[in-house]
C-alpha positions as a Python dict, from the first residue, in 0.01 Angstrom:
ca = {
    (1, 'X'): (0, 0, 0),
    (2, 'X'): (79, -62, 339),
    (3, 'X'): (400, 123, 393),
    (4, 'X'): (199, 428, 224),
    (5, 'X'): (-133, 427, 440),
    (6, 'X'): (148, 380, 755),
    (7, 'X'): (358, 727, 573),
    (8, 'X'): (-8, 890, 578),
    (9, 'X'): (-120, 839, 945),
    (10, 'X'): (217, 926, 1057),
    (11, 'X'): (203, 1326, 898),
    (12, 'X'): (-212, 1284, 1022),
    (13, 'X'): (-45, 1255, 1366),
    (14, 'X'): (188, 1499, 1334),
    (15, 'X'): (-46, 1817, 1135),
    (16, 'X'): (-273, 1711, 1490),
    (17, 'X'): (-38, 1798, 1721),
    (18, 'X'): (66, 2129, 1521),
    (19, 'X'): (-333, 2184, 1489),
    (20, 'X'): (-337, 2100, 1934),
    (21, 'X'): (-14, 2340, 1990),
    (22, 'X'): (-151, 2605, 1753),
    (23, 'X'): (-500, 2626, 1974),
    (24, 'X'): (-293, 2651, 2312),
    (25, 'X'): (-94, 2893, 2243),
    (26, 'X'): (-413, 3053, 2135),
    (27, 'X'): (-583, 2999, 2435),
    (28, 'X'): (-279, 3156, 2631),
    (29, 'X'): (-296, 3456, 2411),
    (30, 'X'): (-650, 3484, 2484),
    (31, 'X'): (-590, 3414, 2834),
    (32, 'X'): (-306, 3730, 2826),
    (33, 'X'): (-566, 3975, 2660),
    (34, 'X'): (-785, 3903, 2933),
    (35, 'X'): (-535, 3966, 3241),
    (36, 'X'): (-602, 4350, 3348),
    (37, 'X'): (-285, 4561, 3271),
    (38, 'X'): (-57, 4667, 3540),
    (39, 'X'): (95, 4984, 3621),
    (40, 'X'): (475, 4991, 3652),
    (41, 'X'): (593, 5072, 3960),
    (42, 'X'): (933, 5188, 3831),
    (43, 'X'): (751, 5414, 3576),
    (44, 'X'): (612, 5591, 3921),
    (45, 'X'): (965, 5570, 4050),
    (46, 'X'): (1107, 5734, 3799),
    (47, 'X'): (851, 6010, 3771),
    (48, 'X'): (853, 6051, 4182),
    (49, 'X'): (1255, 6059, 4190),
    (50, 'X'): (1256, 6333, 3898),
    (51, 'X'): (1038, 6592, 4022),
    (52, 'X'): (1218, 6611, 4419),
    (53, 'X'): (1423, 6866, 4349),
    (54, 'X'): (1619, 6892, 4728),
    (55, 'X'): (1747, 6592, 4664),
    (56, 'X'): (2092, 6519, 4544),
    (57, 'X'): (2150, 6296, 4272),
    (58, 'X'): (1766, 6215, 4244),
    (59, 'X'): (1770, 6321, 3888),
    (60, 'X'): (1968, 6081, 3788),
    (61, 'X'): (1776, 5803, 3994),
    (62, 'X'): (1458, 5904, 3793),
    (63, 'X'): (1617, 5895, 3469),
    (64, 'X'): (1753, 5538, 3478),
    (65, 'X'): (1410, 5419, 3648),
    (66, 'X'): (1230, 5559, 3349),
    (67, 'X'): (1461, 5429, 3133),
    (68, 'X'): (1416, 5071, 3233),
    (69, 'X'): (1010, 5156, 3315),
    (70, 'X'): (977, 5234, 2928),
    (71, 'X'): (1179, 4979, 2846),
    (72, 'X'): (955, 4723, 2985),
    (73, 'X'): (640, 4862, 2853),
    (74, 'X'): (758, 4661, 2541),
    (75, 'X'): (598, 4351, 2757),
    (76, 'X'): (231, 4430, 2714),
    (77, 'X'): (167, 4356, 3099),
    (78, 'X'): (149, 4735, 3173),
    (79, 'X'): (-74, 5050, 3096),
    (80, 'X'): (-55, 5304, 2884),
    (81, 'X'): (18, 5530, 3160),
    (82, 'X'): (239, 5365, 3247),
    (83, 'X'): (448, 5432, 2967),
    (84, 'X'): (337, 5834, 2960),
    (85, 'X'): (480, 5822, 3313),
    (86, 'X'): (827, 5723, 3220),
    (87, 'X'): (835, 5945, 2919),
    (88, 'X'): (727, 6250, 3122),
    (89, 'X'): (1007, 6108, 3407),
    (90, 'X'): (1251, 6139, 3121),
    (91, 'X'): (1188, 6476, 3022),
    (92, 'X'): (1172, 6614, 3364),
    (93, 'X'): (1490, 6439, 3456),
    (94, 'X'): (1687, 6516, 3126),
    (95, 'X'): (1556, 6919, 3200),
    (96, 'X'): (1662, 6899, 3567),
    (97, 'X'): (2017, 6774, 3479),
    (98, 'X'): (2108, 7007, 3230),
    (99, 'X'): (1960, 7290, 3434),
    (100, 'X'): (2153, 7190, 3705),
    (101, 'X'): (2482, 7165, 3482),
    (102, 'X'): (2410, 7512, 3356),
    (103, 'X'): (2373, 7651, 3695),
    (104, 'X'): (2672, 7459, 3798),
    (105, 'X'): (2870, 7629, 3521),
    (106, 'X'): (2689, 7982, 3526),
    (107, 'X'): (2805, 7997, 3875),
    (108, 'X'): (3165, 7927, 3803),
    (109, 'X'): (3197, 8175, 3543),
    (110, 'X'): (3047, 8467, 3752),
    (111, 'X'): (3281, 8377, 4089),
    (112, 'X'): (3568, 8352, 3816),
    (113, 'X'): (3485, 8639, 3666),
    (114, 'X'): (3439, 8874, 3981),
    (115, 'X'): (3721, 8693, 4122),
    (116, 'X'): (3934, 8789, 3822),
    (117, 'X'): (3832, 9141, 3851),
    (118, 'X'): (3931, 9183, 4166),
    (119, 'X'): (4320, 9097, 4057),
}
C-alpha cells in the first residue's frame, strides 16, 4: 500500500504544477489582452516612402517596409491600422513601380521609333 499511496502523491504533485503553469500562462495572456495595441512604425514607413513620388528608388523602400510591417502584424502587438497601412503601402508602391516601368519603356519605344524614322 505504501509504494501505491507514494505513486499517487507523486502524479498529485505533478497534475499541480500543470494546473500552476496552466493559470500563468493564463494570467500572461490576460495580461497581453490588456496591453493597448501599438501602431507600427514601419507600416507608416512604408506608406510615407510610397506616396513621395520625387524620390528615386522610394518605391521600392515602401514596398519592402510594408512588406515586413504586414508581416509583423501576425504578432498581435499592433493595430488594425496598422495593418491597412501596409496593405495600402503595397498597392501604392506595386502601382508606382509598374507605372514607372511602363513609362520607362513607353519612352524608349517613342525615341526609338522617331529615331528610326529619321534613318
Amino acid at each position: 500500500m505504501a509504494a501505491g499511496e507514494g505513486e499517487t502523491k507523486e502524479k498529485e504533485v505533478v497534475i499541480a504544477e500543470k494546473v500552476e503553469d496552466k493559470k500563468e500562462e493564463t494570467k500572461k495572456e490576460e495580461k497581453k489582452k490588456d496591453e493597448p495595441k501599438q501602431t507600427n512604425g514601419l507600416a507608416i514607413a512604408g506608406l510615407v516612402c510610397s506616396l513621395v513620388f520625387f524620390i528615386p528608388l522610394t518605391g521600392l523602400v515602401g514596398l519592402i517596409l510594408s512588406i515586413v510591417a504586414l508581416a509583423q502584424h501576425k504578432s498581435g502587438i499592433y493595430t488594425d491600422d496598422s495593418k491597412v497601412m501596409a496593405i495600402v503601402g503595397i498597392i501604392v508602391s506595386v502601382l508606382r513601380i509598374a507605372l514607372v516601368v511602363f513609362i520607362f519603356f513607353f519612352v524608349f519605344i517613342i525615341i526609338g521609333g522617331i529615331t528610326a524614322a529619321l534613318y
